[in-house]
C-alpha positions in Angstrom: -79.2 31.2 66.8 -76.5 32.9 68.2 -73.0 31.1 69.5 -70.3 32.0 72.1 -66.9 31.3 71.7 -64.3 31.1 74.1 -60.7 31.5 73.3 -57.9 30.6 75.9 -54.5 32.0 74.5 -51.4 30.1 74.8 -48.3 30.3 73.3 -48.1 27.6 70.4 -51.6 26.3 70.9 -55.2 27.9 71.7 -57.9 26.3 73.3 -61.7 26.7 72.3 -64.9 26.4 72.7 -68.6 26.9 71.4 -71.5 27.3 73.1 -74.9 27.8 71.6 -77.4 30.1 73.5 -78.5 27.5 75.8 -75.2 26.6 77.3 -75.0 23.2 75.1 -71.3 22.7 73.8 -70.9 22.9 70.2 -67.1 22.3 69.0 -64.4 22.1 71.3 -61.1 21.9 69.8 -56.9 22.8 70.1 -55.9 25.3 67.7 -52.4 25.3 66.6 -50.6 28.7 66.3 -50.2 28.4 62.7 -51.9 30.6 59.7 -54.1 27.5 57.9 -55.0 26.4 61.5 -56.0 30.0 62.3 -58.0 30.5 59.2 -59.3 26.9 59.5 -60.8 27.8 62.9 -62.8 31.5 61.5 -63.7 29.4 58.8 -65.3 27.3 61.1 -67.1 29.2 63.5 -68.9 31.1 60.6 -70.0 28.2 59.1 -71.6 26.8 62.5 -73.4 29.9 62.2 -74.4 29.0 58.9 -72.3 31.8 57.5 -73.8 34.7 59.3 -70.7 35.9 61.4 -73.8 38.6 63.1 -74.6 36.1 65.0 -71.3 34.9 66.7 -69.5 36.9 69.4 -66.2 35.5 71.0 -64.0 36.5 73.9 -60.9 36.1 75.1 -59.0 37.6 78.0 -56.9 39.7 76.2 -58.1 42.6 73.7 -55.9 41.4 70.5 -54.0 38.3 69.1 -54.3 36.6 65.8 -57.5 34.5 66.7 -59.6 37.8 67.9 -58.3 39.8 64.6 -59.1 36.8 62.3 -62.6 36.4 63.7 -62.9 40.5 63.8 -61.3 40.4 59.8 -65.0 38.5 59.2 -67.0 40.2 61.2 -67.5 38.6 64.1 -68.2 40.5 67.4 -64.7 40.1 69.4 -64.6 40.7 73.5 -62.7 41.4 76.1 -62.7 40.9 79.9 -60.1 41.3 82.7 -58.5 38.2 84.2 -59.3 38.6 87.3 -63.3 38.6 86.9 -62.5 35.4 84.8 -61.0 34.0 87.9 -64.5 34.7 89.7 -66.5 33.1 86.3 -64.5 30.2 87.4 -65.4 29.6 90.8 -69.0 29.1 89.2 -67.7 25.7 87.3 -65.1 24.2 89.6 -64.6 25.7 93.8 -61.7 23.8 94.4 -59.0 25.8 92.5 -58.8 23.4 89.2 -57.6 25.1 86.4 -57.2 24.1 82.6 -56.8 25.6 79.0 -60.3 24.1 78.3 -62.1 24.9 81.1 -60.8 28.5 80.6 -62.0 28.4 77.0 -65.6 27.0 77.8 -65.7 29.7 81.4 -64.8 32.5 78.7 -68.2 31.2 76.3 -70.7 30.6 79.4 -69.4 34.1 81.1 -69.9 35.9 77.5 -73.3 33.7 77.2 -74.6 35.0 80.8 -72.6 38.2 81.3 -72.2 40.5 77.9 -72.5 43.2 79.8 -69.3 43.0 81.3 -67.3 42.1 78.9 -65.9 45.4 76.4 -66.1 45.1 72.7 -62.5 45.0 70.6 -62.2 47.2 68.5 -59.0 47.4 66.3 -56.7 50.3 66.2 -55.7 52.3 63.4 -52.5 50.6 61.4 -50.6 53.9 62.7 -51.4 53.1 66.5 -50.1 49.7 66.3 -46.9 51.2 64.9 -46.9 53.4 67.1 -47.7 51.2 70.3 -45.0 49.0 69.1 -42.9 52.2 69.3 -43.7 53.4 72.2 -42.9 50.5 74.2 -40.0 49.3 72.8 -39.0 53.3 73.5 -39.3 52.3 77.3 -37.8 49.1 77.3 -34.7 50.7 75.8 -34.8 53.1 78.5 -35.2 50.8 81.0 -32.1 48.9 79.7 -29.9 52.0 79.6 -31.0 52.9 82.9 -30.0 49.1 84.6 -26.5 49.3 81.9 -25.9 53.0 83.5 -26.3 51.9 87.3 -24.0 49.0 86.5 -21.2 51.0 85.3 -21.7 53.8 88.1 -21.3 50.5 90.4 -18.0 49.4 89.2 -17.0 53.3 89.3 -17.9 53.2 93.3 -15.3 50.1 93.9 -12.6 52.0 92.7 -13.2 55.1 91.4 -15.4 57.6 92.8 -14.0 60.4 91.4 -15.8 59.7 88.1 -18.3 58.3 88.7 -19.5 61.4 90.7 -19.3 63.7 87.7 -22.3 63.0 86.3 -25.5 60.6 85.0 -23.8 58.1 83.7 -27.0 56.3 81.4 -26.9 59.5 79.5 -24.3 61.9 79.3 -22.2 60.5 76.2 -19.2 63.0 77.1 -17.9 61.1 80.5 -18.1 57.6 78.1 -15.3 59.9 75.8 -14.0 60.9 79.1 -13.6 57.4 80.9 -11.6 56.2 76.9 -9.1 58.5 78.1 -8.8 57.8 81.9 -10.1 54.8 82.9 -8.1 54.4 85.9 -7.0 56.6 88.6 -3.2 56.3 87.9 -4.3 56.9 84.2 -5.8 60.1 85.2 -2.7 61.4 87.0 -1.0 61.3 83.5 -3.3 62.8 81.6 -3.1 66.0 80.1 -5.5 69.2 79.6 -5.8 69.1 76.0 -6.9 66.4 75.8 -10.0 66.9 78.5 -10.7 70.1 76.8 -11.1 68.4 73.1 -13.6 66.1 75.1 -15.5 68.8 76.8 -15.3 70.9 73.0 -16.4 68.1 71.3 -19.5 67.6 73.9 -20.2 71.4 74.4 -19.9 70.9 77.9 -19.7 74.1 79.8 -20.4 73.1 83.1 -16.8 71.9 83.9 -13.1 73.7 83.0 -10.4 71.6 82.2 -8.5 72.5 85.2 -11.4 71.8 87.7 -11.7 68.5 85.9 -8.5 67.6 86.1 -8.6 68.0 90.3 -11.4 66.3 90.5 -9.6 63.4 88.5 -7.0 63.5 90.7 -7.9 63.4 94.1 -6.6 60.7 96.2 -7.4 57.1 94.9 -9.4 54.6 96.7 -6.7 51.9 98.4 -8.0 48.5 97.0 -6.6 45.3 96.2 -4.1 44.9 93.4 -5.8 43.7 90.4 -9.3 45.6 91.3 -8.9 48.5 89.1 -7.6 47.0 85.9 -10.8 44.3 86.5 -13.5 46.9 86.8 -12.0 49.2 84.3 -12.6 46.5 81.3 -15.5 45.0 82.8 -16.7 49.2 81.8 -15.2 49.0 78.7 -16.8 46.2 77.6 -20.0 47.5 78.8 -20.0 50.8 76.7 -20.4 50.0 73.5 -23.6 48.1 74.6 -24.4 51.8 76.0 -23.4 53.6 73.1 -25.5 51.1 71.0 -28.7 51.2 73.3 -28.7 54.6 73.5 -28.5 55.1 69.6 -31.8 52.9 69.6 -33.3 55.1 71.9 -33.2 58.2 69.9 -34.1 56.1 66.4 -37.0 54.9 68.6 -37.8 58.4 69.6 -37.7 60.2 66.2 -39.8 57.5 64.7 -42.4 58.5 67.1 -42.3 61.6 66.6 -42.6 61.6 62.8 -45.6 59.3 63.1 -47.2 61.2 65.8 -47.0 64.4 63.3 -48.4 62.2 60.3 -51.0 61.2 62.0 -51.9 65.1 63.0 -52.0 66.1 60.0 -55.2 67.6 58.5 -57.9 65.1 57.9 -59.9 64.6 54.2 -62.7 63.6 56.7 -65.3 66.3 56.5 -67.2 65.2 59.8 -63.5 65.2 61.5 -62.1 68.5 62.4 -58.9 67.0 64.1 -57.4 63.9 64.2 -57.4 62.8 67.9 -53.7 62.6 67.8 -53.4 66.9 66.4 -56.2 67.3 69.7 -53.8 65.3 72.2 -50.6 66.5 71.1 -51.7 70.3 71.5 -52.7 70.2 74.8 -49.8 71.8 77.7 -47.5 69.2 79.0 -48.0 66.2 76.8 -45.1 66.2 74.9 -44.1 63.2 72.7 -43.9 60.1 74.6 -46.6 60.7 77.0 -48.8 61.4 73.7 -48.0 58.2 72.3 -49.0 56.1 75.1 -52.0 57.8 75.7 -53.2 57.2 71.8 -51.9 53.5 72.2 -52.6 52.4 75.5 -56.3 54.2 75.8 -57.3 53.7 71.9 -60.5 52.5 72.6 -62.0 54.5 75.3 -60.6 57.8 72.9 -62.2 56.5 70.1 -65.4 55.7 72.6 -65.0 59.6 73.6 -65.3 57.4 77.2 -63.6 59.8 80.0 -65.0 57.3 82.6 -63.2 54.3 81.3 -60.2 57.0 80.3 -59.8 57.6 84.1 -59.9 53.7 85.4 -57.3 52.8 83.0 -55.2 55.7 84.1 -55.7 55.2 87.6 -57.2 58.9 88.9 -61.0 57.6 89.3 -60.5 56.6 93.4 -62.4 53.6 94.2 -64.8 53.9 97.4 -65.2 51.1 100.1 -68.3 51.2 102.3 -69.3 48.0 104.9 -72.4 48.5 107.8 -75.1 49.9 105.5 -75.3 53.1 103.5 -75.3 55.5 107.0 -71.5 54.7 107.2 -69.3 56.9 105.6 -67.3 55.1 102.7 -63.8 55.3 102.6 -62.5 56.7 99.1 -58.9 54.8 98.5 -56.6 55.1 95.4 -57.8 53.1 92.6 -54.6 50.5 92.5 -56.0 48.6 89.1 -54.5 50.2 86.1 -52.8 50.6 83.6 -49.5 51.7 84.5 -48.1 52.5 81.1 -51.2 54.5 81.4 -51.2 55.5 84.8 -47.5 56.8 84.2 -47.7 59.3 81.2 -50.9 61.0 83.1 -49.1 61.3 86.2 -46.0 63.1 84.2 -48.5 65.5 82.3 -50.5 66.6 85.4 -46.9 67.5 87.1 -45.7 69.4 83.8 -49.1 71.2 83.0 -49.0 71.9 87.2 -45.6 73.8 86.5 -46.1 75.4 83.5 -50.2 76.1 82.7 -51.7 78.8 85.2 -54.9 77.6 85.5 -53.8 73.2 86.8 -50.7 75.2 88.6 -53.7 77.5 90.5 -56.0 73.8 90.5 -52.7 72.0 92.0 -51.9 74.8 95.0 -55.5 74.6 95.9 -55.4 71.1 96.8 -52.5 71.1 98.7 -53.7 74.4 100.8 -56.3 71.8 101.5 -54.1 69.3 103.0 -54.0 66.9 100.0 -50.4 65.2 99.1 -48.7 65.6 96.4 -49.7 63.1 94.3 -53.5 63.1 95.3 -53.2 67.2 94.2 -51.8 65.6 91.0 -54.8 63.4 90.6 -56.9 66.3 90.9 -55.2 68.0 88.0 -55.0 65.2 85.9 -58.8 64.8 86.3 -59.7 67.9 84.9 -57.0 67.7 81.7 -58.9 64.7 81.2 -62.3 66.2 81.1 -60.9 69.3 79.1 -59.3 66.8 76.8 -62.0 64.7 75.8 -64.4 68.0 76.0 -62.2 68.6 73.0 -61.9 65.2 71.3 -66.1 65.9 71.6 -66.2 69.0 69.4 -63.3 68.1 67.4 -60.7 71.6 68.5 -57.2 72.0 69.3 -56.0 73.5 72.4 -57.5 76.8 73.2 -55.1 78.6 76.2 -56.7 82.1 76.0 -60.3 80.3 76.7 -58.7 77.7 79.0 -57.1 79.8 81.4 -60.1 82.9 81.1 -61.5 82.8 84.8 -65.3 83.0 83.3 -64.7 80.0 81.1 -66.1 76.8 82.8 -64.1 73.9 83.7 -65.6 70.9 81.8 -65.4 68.8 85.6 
C-alpha cells in the first residue's frame, strides 16, 4: 500500500499529514523543529509503511528543508510543487478562502495522491552545490548592501558636497573612501595640499585624475547651506565607511571562495562514464564567467542533472508563454514568460549580453533579431536560447567548449 505525506513548513513547527491511497487519513500530527522530533517523524512514516520507505512519497512546497532531506536520507520519494498550483489544490477542499497549516499539509497528500504528475521529484545536490549556493547568494546580498551603503553616502555628498561626490562610484572605488579621510568637507579641501592627493591616487594607481585637476575640482565653490550641515553629514559618512570598507572585504572573500570551488569542482573526474564535470562544461562556455556560473549550477541543479533544457528555459525565463481565447483559428498571442526564477532569470540575461559582444556567432544571432524589429531584450532572449541548447548539447555528450566548431558556418546550431 502506498502513502502520501504532506508537509506544511513553518518556522518552529511543521504540520503533517498521511494519507493512504484511498484518500483515508492516516496520522496527522505537529512536528516540532527539533532533531529527535525530526527523526521521530521519518521514523514514523516508514514504519506506517511497514518499513518499506518504496512505498511512501511526500511533498512539500518547497524543494529542501530538514523534513524532505530526512525522509530523502531513508529513501523515501520527496516532491515538489509550486505554491501557486497548491493555491488551486485548495479551492478543491474549501472555496471560500480558509486557509490553515493543516489543511495545507492534508491539500499537499490528496494533490500528490491525485496529481503525481505535476509535482517534480527532489533530488539533492551535490555537498559542493550547497556550498556553493550558499555562496553565491550571500555574494549578492553583500552586493546589494554595498550598493544601498554606496547610494547613502553619495546622498549625504549631494546636501553639501557635490564636488565629491561627482568623482566617482562611490560603492566601489576604495580610493575616494582614502580621499574623503583627507577632505571631508569643502573648507577642509581648500587647505589641503597636493602631496597628499597624489600619495592617495599612488597608493590606488589611479591614473584617470592629476593631482592638480583634482584639487580644482575640490575646490570649486561650496554649496551655501545651513551652519551645522556639513560637519553633520560629514560624520554621518564617516561613520558609514568602515561598514563599507568591511562589506566590501566580504564581498571579495565571498568571491574568491567561489571561485576556488567552482575550479574544484572542474577538475577532472575519476568517473569513467563522465567526461566533464558539468561545472568544467559550464564554466568554458563564452560569457559565463564566475558568478553567473554559480547560479546557474545552484539555482538550475536539477533540470542540469535532468539534461532538461525545457525546464532549464522556464526557470530562466526565455521559454515565452502563449495565450490563445475563441478557438484554435485565432492567433495566440506569445507574451514573456513572467514566472521565474530571477536569480536565474538574471545570470542568463547577463551571459546572452556578454556572449552577444564578444562571440561572433550570438553577436551575428543578436543583429539579426533586431534587423527584424525585435527589442533589445527579446534579441537577448533569442541568444540566450540557443547558448542554452548548445550548452546542454554539451552537458549530453560530456565536451568543453568548442569555438572553432561553434562559430564554423556549416556546423549546425543545436535549436
Amino acid at each position: 500500500m502506498e502513502l502520501f505525506v504532506g508537509i506544511d513548513w513553518g518556522a518552529s513547527m511543521h504540520s503533517v499529514c498521511v494519507l493512504d491511497e484511498t484518500g483515508n487519513r492516516l496520522w496527522e500530527a505537529e512536528v516540532p523543529h527539533t532533531g529527535d522530533a525530526v527523526h521521530h517523524f521519518a521514523e514514523r512514516i516508514v514504519a506506517l509503511a511497514g518499513g518499506d520507505p518504496q512505498c511512501i512519497r511526500a511533498s512539500m512546497e518547497a524543494p529542501h528543508g530538514v523534513m524532505v532531506e530526512a525522509l530523502i536520507d531513508r529513501g523515501v520519494g520527496a516532491y515538489f510543487i509550486n505554491p501557486k498550483q497548491l493555491d488551486r489544490f485548495r479551492d478543491r477542499h474549501s472555496v471560500s478562502g480558509a486557509k490553515d497549516d493543516a489543511l495545507d499539509a492534508f491539500v499537499l497528500a490528496d494533490s500528490l495522491r491525485t496529481d503525481l504528475h505535476l509535482y517534480r521529484r527532489i533530488r539533492l545536490p551535490e555537498p559542493e552545490l550547497l556550498r556553493l549556493r550558499s555562496l553565491s547568494r550571500r555574494y549578492e546580498a553583500l552586493t546589494r548592501q554595498v550598493v544601498a551603503l554606496g547610494n547613502q553616502i553619495s546622498e549625504e555628498l549631494r546636501r553639501y558636497f557635490p564636488q565629491m561626490e561627482k568623482l566617482g562610484r562611490w560603492h566601489e572605488e576604495a580610493w575616494l573612501w582614502d580621499l574623503f579621510a583627507q577632505a571631508a568637507t569643502p573648507s577642509v579641501a581648500q587647505k589641503l595640499r597636493l602631496q597628499k592627493i597624489e600619495k592617495v591616487l599612488k597608493t590606488h594607481r589611479i591614473r584617470r585624475w592629476k593631482p592638480t585637476e583634482l584639487k580644482a575640482q575640490l575646490t570649486q565653490t561650496p554649496l551655501p547651506v545651513a551652519p551645522g550641515v556639513a560637519e553633520a553629514a560629514s560624520e554621518s559618512i564617516e561613520l558609514n565607511l568602515p561598514v563599507l570598507r568591511a562589506l566590501r572585504l566580504q564581498r571579495e572573500t565571498t568571491a574568491k571562495r567561489m571561485k576556488g570551488l567552482l575550479e574544484q569542482l572542474s577538475e577532472e573526474t575519476d568517473d569513467p562514464e563522465k567526461k566533464h564535470h558539468d561545472a568544467a562544461i559550464i564554466q568554458s562556455l563564452p560569457g559565463i564567467g564566475t558568478k553567473n556560473g554559480a547560479v546557474m549550477l545552484t539555482e538550475a541543479s536539477a533540470a542540469l542533472q535532468l539534461r532538461d533544457a525545457t525546464a532549464f528555459r522556464n526557470l530562466a525565463g526565455t521559454r515565452p508563454v502563449s495565450r490563445r481565447t475563441g478557438g484554435r483559428k485565432k492567433k495566440a498571442t506569445v507574451i514573456m514568460r513572467k514566472a521565474k526564477n530571477t536569480r536565474l532569470g538574471q545570470a542568463v540575461h547577463h551571459w546572452a549580453q556578454s556572449a552577444s559582444r564578444y562571440d561572433n556567432r550570438a553577436q551575428t544571432h543578436y543583429q539579426s533579431l533586431r534587423s527584424r524589429g525585435c527589442s533589445h531584450g527579446r534579441a537577448l532572449r533569442g541568444v540566450a536560447d540557443r547558448l542554452i541548447a548548445l550548452m546542454f548539447s554539451m552537458l549530453r555528450e560530456g565536451k568543453l567548449y568548442d569555438s572553432e566548431r561553434w562559430n564554423n558556418p556549416s556546423c549546425p546550431c543545436p535549436v
